[in-house]
C-alpha positions as CSV (number, residue, x, y, z in Angstrom):
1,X,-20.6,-46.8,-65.7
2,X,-17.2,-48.0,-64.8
3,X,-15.8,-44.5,-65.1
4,X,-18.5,-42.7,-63.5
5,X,-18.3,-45.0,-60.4
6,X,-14.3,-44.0,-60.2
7,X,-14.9,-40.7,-60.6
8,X,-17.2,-41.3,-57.8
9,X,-14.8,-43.2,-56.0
10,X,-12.1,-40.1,-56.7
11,X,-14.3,-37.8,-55.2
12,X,-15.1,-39.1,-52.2
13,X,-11.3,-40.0,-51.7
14,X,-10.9,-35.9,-52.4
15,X,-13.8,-35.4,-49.9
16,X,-12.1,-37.4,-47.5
17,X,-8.6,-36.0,-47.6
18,X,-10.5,-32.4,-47.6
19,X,-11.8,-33.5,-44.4
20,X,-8.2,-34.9,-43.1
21,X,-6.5,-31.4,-44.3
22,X,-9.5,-29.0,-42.5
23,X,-9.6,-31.5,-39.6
24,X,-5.3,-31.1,-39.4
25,X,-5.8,-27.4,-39.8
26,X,-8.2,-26.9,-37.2
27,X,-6.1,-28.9,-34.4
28,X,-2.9,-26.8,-35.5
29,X,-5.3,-23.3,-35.1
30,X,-6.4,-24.4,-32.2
31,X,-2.7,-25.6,-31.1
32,X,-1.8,-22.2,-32.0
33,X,-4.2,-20.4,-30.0
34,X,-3.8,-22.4,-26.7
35,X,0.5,-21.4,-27.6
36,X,-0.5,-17.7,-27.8
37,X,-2.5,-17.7,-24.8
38,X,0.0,-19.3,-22.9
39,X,3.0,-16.8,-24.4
40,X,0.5,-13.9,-23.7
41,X,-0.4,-15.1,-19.9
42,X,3.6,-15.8,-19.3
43,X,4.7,-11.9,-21.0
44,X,1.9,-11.1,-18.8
45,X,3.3,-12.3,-15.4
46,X,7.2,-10.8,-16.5
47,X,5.7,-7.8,-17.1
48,X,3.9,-7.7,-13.7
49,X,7.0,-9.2,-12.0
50,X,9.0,-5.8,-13.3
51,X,6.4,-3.6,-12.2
52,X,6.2,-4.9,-8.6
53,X,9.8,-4.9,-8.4
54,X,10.0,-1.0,-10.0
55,X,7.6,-0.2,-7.5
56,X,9.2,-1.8,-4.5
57,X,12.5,0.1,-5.8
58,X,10.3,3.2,-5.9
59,X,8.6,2.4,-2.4
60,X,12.0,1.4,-0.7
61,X,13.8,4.9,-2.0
62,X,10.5,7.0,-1.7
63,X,9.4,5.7,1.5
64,X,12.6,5.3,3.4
65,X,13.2,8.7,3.0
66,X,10.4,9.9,4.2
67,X,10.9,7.7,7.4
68,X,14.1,10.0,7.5
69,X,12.0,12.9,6.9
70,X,9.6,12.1,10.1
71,X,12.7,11.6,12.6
72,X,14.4,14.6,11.3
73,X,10.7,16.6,12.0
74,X,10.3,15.3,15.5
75,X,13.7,16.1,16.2
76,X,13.0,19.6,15.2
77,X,10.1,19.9,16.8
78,X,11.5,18.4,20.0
79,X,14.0,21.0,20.1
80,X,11.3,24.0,19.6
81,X,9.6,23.1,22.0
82,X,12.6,23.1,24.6
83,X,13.3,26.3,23.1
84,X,9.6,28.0,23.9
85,X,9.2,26.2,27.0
86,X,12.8,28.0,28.2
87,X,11.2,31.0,26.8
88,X,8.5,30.7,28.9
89,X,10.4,29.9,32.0
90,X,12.9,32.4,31.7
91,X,9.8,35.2,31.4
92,X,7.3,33.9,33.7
93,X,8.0,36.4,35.7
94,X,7.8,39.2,33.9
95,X,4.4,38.0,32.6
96,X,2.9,37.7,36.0
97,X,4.3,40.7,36.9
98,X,2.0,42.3,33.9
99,X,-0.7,40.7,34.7
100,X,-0.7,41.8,38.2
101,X,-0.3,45.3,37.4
102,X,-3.0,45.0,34.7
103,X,-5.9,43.4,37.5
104,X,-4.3,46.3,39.9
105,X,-5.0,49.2,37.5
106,X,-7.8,49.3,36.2
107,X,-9.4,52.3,34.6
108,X,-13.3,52.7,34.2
109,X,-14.8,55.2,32.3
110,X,-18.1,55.9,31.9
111,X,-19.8,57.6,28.9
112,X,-22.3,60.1,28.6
């Protein structure tokens, strides 16, 4: 009975370390896990960091330009503007001077 109650006695002490080994392995997985979650959140955030700073690159070429775009337009369109009101100015007369002569002439004709 003596050698049943060691082998007994050896497999409970197998049992136990077992238990120490799966117990160890499950704190490293775990370990391991919360590490990779934290690696993944922090790649994550670089990642984003280059993105935002590409696009404010991108924004700050992009945009500016068009800022320079807009300023150029209105100066343009300023300068039409002068140019049809002088138009107009410059041949207001001869434009009241047709319609004056188009209210003074009229021509009726009537249809059978």
């Amino acid at each position: 009975m003596n050698s049943s109650t060691n082998g007994i006695k050896q497999l409970m002490k197998a049992e136990e370390e077992a238990q120490v080994i799966i117990s160890n392995a499950r704190k490293d997985k775990s370990a391991l896990l919360k590490r990779a979650r934290i690696d993944a959140e922090n790649e994550a955030k670089e990642y984003e960091a280059i993105k935002q700073r590409e696009f404010n690159e991108y924004s700050r070429k992009h945009l500016g330009s068009h800022d320079l775009f807009a300023q150029g337009l209105a100066k343009k369109t300023k300068v039409d503007i002068e140019k049809i009101k002088e138009t107009a100015f410059t041949n207001s007369d001869a434009v009241v001077e047709m319609l004056i002569e188009a209210v003074s002439n009229v021509h009726v004709e009537y249809k059978k």
